[in-house]
C-alpha positions as CSV (number, residue, x, y, z in Angstrom):
1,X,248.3,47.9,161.0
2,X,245.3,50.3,161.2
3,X,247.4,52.9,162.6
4,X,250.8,52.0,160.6
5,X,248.9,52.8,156.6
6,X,247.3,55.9,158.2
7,X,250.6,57.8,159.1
8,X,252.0,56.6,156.2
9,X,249.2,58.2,153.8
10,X,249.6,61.4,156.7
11,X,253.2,61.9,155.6
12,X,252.0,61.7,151.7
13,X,249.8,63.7,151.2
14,X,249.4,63.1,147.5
15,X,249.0,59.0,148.5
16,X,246.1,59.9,151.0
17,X,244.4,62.4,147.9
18,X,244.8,59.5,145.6
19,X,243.2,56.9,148.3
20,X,240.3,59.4,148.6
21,X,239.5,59.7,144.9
22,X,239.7,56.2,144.2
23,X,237.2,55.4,147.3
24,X,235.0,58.1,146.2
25,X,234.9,56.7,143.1
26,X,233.9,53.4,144.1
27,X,230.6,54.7,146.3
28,X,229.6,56.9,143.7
29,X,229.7,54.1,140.9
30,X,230.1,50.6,142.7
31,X,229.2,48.8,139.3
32,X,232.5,50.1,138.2
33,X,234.0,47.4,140.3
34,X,232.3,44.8,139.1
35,X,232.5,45.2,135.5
36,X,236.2,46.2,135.3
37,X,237.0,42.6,135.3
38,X,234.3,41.7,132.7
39,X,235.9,44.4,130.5
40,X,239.0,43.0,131.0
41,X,238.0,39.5,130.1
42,X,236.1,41.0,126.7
43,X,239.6,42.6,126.0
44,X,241.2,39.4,126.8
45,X,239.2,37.3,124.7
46,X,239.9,39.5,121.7
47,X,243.4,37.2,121.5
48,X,241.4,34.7,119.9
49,X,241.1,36.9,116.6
50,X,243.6,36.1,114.5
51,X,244.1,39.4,113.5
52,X,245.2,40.1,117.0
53,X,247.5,37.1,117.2
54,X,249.1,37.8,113.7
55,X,249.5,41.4,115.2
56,X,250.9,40.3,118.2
57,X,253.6,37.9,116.7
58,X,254.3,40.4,114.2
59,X,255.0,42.8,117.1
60,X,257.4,40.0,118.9
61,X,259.7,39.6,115.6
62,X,260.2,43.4,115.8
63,X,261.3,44.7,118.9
64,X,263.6,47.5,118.1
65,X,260.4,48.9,116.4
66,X,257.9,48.3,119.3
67,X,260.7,49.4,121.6
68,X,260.6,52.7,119.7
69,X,257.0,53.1,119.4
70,X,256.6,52.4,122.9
71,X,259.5,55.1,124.0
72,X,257.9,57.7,121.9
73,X,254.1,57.0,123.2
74,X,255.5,57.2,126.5
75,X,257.7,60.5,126.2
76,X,254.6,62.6,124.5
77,X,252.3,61.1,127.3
78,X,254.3,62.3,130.1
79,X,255.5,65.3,128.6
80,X,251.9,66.3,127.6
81,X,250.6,65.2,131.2
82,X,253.9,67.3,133.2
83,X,252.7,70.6,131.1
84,X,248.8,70.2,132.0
85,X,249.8,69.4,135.4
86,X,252.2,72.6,135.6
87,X,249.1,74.5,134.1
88,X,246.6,73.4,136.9
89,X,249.3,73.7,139.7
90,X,247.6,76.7,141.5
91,X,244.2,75.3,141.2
92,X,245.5,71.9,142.5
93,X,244.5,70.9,146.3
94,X,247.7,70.5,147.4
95,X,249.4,73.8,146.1
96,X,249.9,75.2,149.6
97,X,251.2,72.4,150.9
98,X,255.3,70.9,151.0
99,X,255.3,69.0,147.8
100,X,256.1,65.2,148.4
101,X,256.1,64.0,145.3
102,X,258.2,65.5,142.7
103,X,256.1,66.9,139.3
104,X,258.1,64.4,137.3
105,X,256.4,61.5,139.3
106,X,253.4,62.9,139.3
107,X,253.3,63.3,135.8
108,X,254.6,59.4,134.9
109,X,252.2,58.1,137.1
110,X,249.0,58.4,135.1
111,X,250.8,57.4,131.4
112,X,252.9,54.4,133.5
113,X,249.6,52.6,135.0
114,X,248.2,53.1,131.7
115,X,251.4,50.5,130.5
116,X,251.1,48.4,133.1
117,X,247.3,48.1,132.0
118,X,248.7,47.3,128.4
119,X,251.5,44.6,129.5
120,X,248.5,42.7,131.4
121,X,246.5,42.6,128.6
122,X,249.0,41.2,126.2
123,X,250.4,39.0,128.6
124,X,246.6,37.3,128.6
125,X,245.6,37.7,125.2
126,X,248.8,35.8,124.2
127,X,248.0,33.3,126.4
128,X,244.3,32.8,125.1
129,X,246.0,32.8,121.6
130,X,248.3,30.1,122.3
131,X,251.6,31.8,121.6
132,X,255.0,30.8,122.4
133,X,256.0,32.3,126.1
134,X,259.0,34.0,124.8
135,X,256.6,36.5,122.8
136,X,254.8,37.9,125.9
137,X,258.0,38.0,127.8
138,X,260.3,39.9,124.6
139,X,256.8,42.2,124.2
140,X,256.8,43.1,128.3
141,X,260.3,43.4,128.7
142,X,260.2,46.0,125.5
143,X,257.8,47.7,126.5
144,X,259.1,48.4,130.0
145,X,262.5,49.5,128.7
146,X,260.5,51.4,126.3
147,X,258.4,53.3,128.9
148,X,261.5,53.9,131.2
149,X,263.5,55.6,128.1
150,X,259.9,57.9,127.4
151,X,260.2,58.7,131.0
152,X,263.8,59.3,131.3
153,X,263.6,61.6,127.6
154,X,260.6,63.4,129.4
155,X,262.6,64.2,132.3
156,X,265.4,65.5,130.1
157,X,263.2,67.8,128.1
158,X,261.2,69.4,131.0
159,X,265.2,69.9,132.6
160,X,266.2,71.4,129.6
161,X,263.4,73.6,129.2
162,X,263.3,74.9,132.7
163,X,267.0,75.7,132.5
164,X,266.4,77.8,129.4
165,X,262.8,79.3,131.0
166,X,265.2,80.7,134.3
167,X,268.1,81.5,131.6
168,X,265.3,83.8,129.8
169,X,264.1,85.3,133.0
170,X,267.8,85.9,134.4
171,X,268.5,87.9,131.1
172,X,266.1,90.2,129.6
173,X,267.0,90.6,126.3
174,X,266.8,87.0,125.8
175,X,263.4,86.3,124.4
176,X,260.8,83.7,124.2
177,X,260.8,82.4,120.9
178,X,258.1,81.2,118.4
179,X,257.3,77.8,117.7
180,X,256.9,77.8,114.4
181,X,258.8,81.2,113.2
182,X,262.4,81.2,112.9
183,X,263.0,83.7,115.5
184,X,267.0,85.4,116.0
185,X,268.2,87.4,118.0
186,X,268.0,91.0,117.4
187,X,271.0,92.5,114.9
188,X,272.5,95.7,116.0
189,X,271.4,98.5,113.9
190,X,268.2,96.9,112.6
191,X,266.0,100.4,113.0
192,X,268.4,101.7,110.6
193,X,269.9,99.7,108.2
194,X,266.5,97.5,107.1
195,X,267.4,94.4,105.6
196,X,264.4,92.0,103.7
197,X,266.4,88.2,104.6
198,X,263.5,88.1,107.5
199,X,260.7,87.9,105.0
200,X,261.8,84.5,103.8
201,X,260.6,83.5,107.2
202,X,257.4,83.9,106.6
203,X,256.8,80.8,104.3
204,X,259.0,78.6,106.7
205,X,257.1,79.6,109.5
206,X,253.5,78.6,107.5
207,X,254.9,76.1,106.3
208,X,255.8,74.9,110.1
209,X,252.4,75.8,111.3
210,X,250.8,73.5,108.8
211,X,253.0,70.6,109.0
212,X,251.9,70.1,113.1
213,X,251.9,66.4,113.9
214,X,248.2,66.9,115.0
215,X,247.8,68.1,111.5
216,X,249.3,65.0,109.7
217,X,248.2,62.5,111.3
218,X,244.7,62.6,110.2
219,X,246.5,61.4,106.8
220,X,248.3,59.1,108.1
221,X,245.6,57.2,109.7
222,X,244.2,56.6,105.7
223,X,247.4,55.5,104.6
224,X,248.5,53.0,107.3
225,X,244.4,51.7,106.7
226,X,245.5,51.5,103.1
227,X,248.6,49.3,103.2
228,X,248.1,45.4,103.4
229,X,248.5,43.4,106.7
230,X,251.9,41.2,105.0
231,X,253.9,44.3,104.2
232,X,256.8,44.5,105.8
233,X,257.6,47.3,108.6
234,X,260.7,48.8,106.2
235,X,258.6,49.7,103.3
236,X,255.7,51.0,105.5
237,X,257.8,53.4,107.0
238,X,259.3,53.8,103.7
239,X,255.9,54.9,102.6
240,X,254.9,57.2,105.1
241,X,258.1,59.1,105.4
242,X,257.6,59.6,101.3
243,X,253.9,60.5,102.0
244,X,255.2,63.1,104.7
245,X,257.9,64.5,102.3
246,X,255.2,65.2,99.5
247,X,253.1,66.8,102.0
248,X,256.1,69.0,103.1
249,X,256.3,70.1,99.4
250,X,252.8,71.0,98.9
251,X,252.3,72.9,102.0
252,X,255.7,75.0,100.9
253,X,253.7,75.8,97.6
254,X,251.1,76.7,99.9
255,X,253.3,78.7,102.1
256,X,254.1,80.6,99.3
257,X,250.9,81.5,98.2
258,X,249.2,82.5,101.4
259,X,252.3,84.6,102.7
260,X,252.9,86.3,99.4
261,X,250.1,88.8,99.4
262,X,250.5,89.8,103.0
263,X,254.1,90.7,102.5
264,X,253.2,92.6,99.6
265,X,250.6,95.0,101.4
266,X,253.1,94.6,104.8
267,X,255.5,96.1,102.3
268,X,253.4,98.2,99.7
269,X,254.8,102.2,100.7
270,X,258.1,100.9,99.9
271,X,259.7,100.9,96.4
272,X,260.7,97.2,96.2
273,X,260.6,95.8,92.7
274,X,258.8,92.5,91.7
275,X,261.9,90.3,91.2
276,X,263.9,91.6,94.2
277,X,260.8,91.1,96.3
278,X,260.3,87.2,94.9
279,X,263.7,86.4,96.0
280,X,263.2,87.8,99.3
281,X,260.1,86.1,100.1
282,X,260.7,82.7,98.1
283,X,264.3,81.9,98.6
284,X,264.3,80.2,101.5
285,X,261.4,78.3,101.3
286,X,263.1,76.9,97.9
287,X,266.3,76.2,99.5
288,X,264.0,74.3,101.6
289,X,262.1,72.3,98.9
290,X,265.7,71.3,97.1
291,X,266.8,70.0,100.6
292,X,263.1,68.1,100.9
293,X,263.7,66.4,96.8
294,X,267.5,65.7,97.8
295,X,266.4,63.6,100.6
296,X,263.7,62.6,98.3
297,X,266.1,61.0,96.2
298,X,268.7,59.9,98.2
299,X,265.8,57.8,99.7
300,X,264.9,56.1,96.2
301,X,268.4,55.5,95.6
302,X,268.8,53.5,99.1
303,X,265.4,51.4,98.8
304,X,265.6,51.1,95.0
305,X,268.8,51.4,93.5
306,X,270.3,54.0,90.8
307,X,267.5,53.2,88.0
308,X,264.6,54.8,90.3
309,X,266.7,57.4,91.7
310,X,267.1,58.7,88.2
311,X,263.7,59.2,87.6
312,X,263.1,60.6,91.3
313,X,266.3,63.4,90.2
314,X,263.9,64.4,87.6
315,X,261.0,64.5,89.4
316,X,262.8,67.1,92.0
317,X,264.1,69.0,89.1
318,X,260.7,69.9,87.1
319,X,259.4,70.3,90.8
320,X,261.8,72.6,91.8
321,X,261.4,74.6,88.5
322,X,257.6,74.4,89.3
323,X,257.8,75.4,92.1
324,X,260.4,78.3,91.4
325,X,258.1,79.7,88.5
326,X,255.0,79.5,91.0
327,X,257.0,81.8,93.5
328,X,257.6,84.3,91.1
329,X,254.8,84.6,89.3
330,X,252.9,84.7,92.7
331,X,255.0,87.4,94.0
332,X,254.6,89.4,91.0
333,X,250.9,89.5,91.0
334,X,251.1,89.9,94.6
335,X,253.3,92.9,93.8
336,X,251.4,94.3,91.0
337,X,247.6,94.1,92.6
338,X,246.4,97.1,94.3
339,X,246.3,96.5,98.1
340,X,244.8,98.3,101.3
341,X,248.0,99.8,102.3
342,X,249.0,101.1,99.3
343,X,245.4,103.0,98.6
344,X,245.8,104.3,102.2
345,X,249.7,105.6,102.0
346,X,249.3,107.3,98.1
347,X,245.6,108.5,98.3
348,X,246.6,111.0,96.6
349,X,247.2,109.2,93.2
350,X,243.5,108.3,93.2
């Protein structure tokens, strides 16, 4: 038997690494061993709280929710883990080696014992809470289904990406784009014939930069501690797809403002005119903010009916004039004060 486990960890290599960690581990910490299951049990015996049993048959009488909270945990995890381990590949023990497993694996592996971990625990804290069977069994089945469609979305991303990484490497005028800028392909005569419908970018792209998931959820941890425990799930989504959308708005203002004066001395030996350089710069970001109090409305209108969606079209017009009148005046001061570049270019006015 001996003989039978050892050349099957010698034909995977990546099983026989794993083995060694995980039995290094244990000598270097044997206490580890014994308190896991004490950890486990303290976990376990939080499923006499009955916050956690509300939480939990909540949980059960929304599945399409958990199944979708449980998909998208699961696609960021591996996705996150398949990059880091794509990062570290040529410091990795194994790089010289025939790879057995694929990265794909590799990468679910860590995230999918991590759910396995999860689907224990629930199983036992809904049996110390005394719930019906069928919760625990909808939850685990959810979950799994969840974690397969993370895996198999993963999968699909990191394929679609590679294809488009040995597109850009095939053809060299294809090139790697920005995140958060709106990049396009190169025009043809663009040394020549300057055009300024780029420079609306520049808000869009800030704007991008600041709305980073990493970003907003710090705010979103305050307002999901704010709402009550009997809301229902519709209108705290409701809530925190409003609280995104107001964000979005502000951080366009913002956008505005912190792009304006950098354009200006980006464009200061040039003879562009206040107004002409306003619409440049703020246009898009203002087609942007009607699109943002459209949606805003049409979201009243569908969770509140035509009465609220009246006053939510008024809202998004004095915002939208707000915010049109903070553009221009912004780019006209940005126009009119004395910059760097300017100073340097006409010295001789001085």
């Amino acid at each position: 038997m001996r003989d039978a486990v050892g050349s099957w960890l010698d034909a995977r290599p990546s099983a026989r690494v794993a083995w060694l960690i995980a039995r290094n581990a244990l000598r270097r910490w044997p206490l580890v061993g014994l308190a896991a299951p004490f950890a486990l049990g303290a976990f376990v015996a939080l499923g006499r709280a009955s916050a956690v049993a509300r939480a939990i048959a909540a949980a059960a009488r929304e599945p399409w929710l958990v199944l979708t909270i449980s998909t998208l945990i699961a696609t960021v995890l591996v996705a996150r883990r398949r990059r880091r381990l794509a990062r570290e590949a040529h410091r990795r023990w194994l790089g010289a080696l025939p790879s057995d497993v694929s990265p794909m694996v590799r990468a679910a592996s860590g995230p999918l014992a991590l759910g396995l971990a999860a689907v224990l625990w629930l199983a036992l804290a809904s049996a110390v809470a005394r719930l019906p069977a069928w919760m625990s069994a909808r939850l685990t089945v959810v979950c799994i289904a969840g974690a397969a469609i993370g895996v198999t979305l993963a999968a699909a991303i990191a394929a679609v990406l590679e294809w488009r990484t040995r597109r850009g490497r095939a053809d060299p005028r294809v090139r790697r784009r920005s995140r958060y800028s709106l990049s396009e392909r190169p025009r043809s005569g663009w040394a020549t014939h300057a055009v300024l419908s780029p420079l609306g970018g520049w808000p869009l792209a800030a704007a991008r930069f600041g709305d980073r998931p990493n970003i907003r959820a710090r705010s979103l941890w305050l307002l999901l501690l704010a709402v009550p425990m009997n809301e229902p799930v519709g209108h705290i989504l409701a809530a925190v797809f409003f609280w995104l959308l107001m964000l979005h708005l502000l951080n366009l203002l913002r956008a505005m403002l912190r792009t304006a004066f950098p354009a200006s001395w980006w464009l200061a030996p040039t003879s562009l005119g206040p107004m002409r350089f306003a619409v440049a710069l703020c246009g898009r970001a203002l087609a942007a903010t009607a699109a943002a109090c459209a949606v805003l409305i049409v979201l009243t209108y569908a969770l509140g009916g035509p009465a609220p969606a009246r006053t939510a079209a008024l809202a998004g017009a004095l915002w939208l004039v707000v915010a049109s009148g903070f553009g221009v005046a912004v780019s006209a001061l940005a126009s009119r004060v004395g910059s760097k570049a300017e100073r340097a270019v006409f010295r001789w006015r001085g």
